[in-house]
N, C-alpha and C positions, 0 to 999 in steps of 0.2 A: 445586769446593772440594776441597781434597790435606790432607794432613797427612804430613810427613816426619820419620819417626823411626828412629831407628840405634837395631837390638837389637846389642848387645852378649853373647854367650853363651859358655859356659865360663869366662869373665875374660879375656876379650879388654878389650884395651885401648881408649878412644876414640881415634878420627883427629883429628888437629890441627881445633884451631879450632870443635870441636863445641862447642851449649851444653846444658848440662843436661838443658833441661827438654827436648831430644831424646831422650836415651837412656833405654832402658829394659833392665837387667839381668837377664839370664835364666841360671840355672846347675842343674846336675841334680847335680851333687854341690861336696862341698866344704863348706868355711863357711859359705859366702854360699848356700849351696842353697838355691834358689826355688821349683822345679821338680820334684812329683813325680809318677815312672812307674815303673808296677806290674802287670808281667804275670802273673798267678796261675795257679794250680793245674795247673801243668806239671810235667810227668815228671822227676826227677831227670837221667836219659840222653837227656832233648834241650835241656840247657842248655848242654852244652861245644861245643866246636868249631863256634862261631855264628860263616859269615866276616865281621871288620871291616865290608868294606860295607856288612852292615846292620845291624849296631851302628849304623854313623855312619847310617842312613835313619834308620832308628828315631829317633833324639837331633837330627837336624835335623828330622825332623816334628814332634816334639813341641815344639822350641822355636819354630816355624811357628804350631802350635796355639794356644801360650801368648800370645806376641804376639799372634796375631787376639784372645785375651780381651782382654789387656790394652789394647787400642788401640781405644780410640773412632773411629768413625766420623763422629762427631757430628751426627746426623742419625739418622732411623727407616732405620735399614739395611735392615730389612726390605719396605718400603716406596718408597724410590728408588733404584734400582739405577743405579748409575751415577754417580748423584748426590754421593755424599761416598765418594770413596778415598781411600786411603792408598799413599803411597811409604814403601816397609819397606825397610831397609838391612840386610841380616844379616851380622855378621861371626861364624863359625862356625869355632871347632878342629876338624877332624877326623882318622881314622887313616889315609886313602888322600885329602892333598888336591889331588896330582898329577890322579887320577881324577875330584874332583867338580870341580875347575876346567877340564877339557876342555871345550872348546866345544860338542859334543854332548850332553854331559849337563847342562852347566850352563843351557844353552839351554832343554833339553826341561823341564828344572824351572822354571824360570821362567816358561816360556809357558805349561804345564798349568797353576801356581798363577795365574797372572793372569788367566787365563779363567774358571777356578773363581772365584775370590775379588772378580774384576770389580777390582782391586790393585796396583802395580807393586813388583816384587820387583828388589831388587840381590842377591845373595850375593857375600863374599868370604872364601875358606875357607884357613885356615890349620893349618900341624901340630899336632896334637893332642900334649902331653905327658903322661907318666903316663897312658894313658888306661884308662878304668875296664872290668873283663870286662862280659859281657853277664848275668852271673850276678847285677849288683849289681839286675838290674832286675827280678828274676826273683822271687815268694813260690812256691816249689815246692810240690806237693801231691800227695796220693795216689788223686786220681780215676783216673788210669787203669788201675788194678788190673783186667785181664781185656780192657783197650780194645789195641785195635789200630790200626794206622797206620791215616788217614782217608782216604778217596777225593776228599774237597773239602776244601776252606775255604770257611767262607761269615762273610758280615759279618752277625750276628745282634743288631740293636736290639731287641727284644720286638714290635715294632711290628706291624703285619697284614701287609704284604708279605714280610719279612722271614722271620714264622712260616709264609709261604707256601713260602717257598724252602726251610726245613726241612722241611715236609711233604710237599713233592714229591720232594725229594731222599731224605728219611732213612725215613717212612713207606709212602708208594709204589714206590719203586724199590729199597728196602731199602739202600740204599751210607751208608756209616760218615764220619761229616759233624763236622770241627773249626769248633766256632762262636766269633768273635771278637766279643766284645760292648763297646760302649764302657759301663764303668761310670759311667752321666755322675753318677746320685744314690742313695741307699740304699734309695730307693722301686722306683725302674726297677731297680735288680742284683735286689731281690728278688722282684719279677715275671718278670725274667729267670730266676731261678734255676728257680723254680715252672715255668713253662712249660716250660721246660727238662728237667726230672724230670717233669712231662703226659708230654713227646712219648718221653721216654727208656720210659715203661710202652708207649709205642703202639709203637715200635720191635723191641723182642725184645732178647733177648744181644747176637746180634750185628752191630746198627747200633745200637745207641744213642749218641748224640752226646754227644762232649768238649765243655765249656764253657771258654772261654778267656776271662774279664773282664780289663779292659783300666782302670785306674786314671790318666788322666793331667790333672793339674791344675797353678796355679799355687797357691802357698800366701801365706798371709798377706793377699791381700786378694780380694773377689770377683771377679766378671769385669763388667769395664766396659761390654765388645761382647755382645751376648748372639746376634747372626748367628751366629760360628762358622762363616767359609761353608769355612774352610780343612780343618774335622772330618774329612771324607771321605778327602782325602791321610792323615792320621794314620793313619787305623786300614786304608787301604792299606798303609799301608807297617808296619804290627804286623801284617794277615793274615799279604802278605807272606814275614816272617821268620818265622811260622810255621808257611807253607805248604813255605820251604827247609827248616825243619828234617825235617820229614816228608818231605824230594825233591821235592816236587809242585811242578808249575811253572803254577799258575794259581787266581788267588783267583776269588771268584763274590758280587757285589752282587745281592740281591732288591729291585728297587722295580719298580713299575706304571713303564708306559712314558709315560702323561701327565702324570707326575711328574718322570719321568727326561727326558726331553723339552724342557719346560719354558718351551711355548707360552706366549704369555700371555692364558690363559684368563680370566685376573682381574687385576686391577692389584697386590693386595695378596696374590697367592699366587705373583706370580713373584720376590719379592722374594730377599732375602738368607736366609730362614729356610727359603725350598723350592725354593731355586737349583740352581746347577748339577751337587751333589754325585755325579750320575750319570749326565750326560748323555754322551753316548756320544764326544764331544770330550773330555770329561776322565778319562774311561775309555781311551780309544786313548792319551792323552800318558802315564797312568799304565803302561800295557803298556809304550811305547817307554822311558819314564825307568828303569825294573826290569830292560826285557830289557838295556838298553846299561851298567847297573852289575853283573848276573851276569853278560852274558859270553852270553847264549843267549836263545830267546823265551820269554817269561813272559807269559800271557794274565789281563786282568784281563775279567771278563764280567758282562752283565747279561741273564739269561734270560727274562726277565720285561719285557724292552722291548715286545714287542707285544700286552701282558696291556692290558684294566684292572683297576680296583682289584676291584670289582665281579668281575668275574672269576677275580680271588685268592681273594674269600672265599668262590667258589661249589668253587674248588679245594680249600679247606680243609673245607670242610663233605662234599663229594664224597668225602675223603678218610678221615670218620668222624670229624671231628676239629672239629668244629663248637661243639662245648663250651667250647674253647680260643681262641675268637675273643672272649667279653668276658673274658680274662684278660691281654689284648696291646694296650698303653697307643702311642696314636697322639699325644696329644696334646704341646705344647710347653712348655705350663704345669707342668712337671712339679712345682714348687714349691707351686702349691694344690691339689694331688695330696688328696683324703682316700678312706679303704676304700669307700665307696660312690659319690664322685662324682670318677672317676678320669679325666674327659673334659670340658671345660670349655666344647665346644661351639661356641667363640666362634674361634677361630684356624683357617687354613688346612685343618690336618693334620687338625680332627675335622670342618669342614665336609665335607671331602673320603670321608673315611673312612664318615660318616654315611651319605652321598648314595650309596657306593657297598655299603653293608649294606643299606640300606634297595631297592638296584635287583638286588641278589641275592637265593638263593631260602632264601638266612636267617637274613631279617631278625629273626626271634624270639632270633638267640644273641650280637647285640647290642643291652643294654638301652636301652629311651630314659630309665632313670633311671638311668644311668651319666653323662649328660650334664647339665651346670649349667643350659645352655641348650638348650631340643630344638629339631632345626634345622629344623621346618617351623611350627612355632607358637609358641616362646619369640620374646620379646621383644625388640629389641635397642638399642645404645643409636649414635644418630647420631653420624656419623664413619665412618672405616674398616672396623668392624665391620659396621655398614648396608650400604656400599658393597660391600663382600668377596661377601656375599651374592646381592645381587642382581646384580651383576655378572657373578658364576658361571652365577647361572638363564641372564640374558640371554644370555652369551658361550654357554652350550649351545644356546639359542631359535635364536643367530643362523648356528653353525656348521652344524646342521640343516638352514635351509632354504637354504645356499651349495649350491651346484654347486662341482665340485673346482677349477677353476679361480680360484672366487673367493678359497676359503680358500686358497691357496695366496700368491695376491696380497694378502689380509691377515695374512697370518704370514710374512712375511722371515723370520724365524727357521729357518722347514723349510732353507733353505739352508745352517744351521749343523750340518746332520745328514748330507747327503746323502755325505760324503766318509766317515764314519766309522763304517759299520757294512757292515763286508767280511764275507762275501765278494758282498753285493747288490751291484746295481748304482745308480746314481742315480735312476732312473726304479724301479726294484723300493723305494728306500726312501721316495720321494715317497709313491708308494702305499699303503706301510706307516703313515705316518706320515697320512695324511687316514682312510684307513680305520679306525686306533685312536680319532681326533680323533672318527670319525663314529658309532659305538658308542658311545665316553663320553657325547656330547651324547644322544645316546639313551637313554641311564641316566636321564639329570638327569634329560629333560623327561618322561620315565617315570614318574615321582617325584613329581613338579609336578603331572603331569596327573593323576594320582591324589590326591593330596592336594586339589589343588583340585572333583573334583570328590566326596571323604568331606568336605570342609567347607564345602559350596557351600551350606546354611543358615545357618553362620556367617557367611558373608561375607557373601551378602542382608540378614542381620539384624543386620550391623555389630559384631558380638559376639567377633572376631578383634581383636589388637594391631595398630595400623596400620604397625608395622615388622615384623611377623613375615614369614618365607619366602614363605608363600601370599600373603599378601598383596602383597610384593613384586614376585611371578611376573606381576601383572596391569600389562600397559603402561602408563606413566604417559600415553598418550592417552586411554585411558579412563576414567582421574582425573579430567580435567579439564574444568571445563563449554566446551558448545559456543563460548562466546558468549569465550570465552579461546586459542580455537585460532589459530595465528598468519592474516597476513594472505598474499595472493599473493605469490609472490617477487616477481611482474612490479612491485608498488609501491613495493617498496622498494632490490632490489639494486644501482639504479645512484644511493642516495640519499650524500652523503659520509659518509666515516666517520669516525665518535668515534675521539677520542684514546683512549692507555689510559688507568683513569683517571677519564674524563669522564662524568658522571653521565647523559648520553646528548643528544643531537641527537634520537636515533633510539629510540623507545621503546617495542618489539614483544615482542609476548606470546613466552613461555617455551613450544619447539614440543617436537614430536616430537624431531625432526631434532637439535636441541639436545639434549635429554635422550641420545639415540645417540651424541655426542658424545663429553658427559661421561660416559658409561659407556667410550668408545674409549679416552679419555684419564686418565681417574682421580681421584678427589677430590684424592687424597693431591698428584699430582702439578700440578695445577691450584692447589694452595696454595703451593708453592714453584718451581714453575717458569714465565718469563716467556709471554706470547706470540707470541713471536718464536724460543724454543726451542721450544713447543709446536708450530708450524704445522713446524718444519724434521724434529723428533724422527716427528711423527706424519703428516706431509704422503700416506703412503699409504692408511692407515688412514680421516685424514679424506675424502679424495679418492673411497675406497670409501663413504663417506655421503652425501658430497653429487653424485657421480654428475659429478663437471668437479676440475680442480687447483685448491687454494685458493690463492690470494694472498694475502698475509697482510691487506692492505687490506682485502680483503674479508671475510677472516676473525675480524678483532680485533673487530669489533662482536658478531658470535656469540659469542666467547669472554668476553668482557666482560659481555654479558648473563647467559650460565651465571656466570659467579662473582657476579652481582647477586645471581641467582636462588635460588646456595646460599649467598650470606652468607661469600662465600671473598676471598682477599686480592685485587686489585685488580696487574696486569702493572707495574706503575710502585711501588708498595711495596714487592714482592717484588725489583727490583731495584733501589731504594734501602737494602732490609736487606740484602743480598748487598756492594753496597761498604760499607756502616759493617762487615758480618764480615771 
């Protein structure tokens, strides 16, 4: 499923033959201004002589940015990857369009946003007239009274990793650190601001950290896409321009490397919301896209690739700075944000974030009444949420007891790493990459195995929500009575198979094996994809379950039974609503 829509930016005109309800209007000044961007509390004497080039980065990420709000995906973006893109048409003014229409550059930008974004991108760049200085983008301010030029750039969310990077860099090593913060809401700038003045007191005179907020929205209506998987290019390319204004030739992204990575531990956390924003493939095309528009090498970095989270906050704590870990908002929900329940518990980023305060040594300085939901004993509600869950336990249960060979064989994805973290070699980052995978799952089942065994009277006494964590953690073979456990394979696998569909020929209990499946394969995606993409999309992963290659014949009556079992669409609906879309 595509959707093809022509942005039109600056007042560019449309191309013959377009129909309306294609285009969508994007402009940063003028009349018709749509589009606004606000880089704050910068120094008077580093707002002039910004070269054109990244004026024109700047205004083409951000009209990138805009478009990703403005353009539905139509579909849980977060959720099927892959599944509903978009062909984006840019026609863009800008002051050097000799330069962005070279094949090398127009290339490298393309191919980084389509990776990132999972997208197809056209650009077509035209001369920019009148074009506006770099000052109009600029609210100047007088923080830097006594600051000195930075040592870094770092991109600074509030988030826990994030404040990790500040504390290793600006508290520990003492170096004078320019933070670019996206201002996404008035909640997060002023948790931003706050944290920011914490770590400026732990700092001294002279490293305390520039705060650079970054303001860029569309106006007038809200954002349709709420993904944003394109965010990451933006506030790339505002480090950036103002790591050249400084001279520096290299920005610095703080995320946990299981994040940056971007294995799919979970069906529901590799999606669009904790996708590929730093995975070290769209990190390398950001380096090459920078260094081939200055002119020289500009490093873009993630130092924290072979951390986990759990690790960050043992750094932050290690650092004296432990206080400042519940005042650093992980969560997505930023919208049902209130003063005491700042983490909503239920979404990827506080799952994640929880599992890994809670496998650090302190857990006491993040609250569990910070959280709507607490993630070993609150409640939750069937669907995505359910599945997000346990899913996580399991994908940690199950990366545990692999030998490195297997994980390797169930994550095709490590191959998406191996070229792009120089100066390793392919076999140095294989290892890297199973050895972070194999730590994480150690956190989890840390966690697990403690909780289950502080509520192992609850559980005896039934006295636990039957969808909470812990209860989760326990295999659904143990659920279930003997007398329900499937029958030999030897009786039934060479029986015919059911159509899709067909309310069965063949009508065997809901196994293990099944349940391993549907944890392989995903609620979300078992509701909207057939089974015929399912056996093609996951043919390694299932293969790894059932121990031989499926065929699909053999496999449609499995798959059929799982969607009996949870009540999900049926392979032959789902592709009857696919042609009437």
């Amino acid at each position: 499923m595509h959707a093809d829509r022509i942005i039109l930016c600056g007042g560019c005109p449309p191309p013959p033959r377009t129909r309306a309800e294609q285009i969508v209007a994007l402009n940063l000044t003028g009349a018709s201004a749509n589009v606004n961007l606000k880089i704050t509390d910068l120094a008077r004497r580093l707002s002039s002589d910004v070269p054109d080039v990244l004026v024109d980065l700047v205004e083409i990420a951000s009209y990138v940015y805009c478009a990703d709000q403005a353009i539905t995906r139509g579909g849980d973006g977060a959720l099927a990857v892959g599944k509903h893109w978009r062909r984006l048409h840019f026609h863009i003014p800008v002051r050097l369009p000799d330069l962005w229409s070279a094949a090398e550059v127009s290339e490298a930008l393309r191919d980084t946003l389509s990776f990132l974004s999972e997208d197809e991108y056209d650009f077509r760049f035209t001369q920019l007239i009148e074009a506006p200085p770099m000052q109009r983008y600029l609210e100047l301010g007088g923080q830097q009274s006594g600051f000195s030029d930075p040592d870094e750039v770092l991109l600074f969310s509030g988030g826990l990793d994030s404040l990790g990077g500040v504390v290793q860099e600006a508290v520990r090593h003492g170096r004078k650190v320019a933070l670019v913060s996206p201002r996404s809401s008035p909640k997060i700038h002023s948790r931003q601001r706050q944290l920011v003045a914490d770590l400026a007191a732990r700092c001294g005179e002279t490293s305390r950290p520039l705060h650079v907020p970054v303001w860029v929205h569309k106006t007038g209506e809200e954002a349709r896409e709420f993904t944003q998987r394109s965010r990451s290019f933006l506030y790339a390319a505002l480090a950036t321009a103002v790591a050249k204004m400084f001279d520096l030739s290299r920005i610095r992204f703080y995320e946990n490397g299981v994040t940056s990575l971007n294995l799919p531990i979970s069906e529901q956390a590799i999606g669009a919301r904790a996708s590929r924003t730093t995975h070290p493939q769209v990190l390398n095309g950001f380096a090459g896209l920078f260094s081939r528009l200055l002119g020289q090498p500009f490093a873009v970095e993630n130092p924290f690739l072979w951390n986990t989270k759990a690790e960050i906050v043992n750094l932050i704590g290690d650092a004296g700075c432990g206080e400042l870990i519940k005042h650093s908002v992980s969560c997505m929900h930023t919208r049902d944000q209130t003063i005491q329940l700042t983490h909503c518990g239920r979404c990827p980023q506080c799952i994640s974030r929880r599992f890994a305060t809670l496998a650090s040594r302190y857990a006491g300085c993040d609250p569990a009444e910070m959280y709507k939901v607490d993630l070993l004993l609150g409640e939750r509600k069937k669907g995505p949420e359910l599945t997000l869950v346990e899913s996580f336990i399991r994908s940690a249960t199950d990366i545990k007891s692999m030998n490195e060979f297997q994980r390797i064989e169930r994550y095709g994805e490590i191959s998406r790493v191996l070229r792009h973290v120089q100066p390793l070699t392919a076999d140095e980052v294989a290892e890297g990459v199973i050895r972070l995978h194999r730590i994480h799952a150690g956190e989890v089942t840390r966690v697990m195995d403690a909780a289950i065994a502080e509520h192992a009277s609850e559980i005896r006494e039934e006295k636990l929500p039957a969808t909470c964590a812990v209860i989760l953690a326990v295999p659904r073979s143990y659920k279930v009575a003997r007398a329900e456990q499937p029958q030999p394979v030897a009786a039934w696998r060479d029986q015919p198979a059911p159509a899709d569909g067909d309310d069965g020929r063949i009508k065997l209990p809901y196994s293990e094996t099944d349940d391993r499946i549907f944890r392989v394969v995903g609620e979300q995606n078992l509701r909207v994809v057939t089974n015929e993409d399912i056996q093609r999309r996951y043919r390694i992963q299932i293969r790894q379950v059932l121990k031989r290659d499926p065929s699909l014949n053999a496999l449609r009556p499995r798959l059929n039974r799982i969607r009996r079992y949870h009540s999900l669409p049926m392979s032959n609906e789902i592709r009857k609503n696919s042609v009437n879309k």
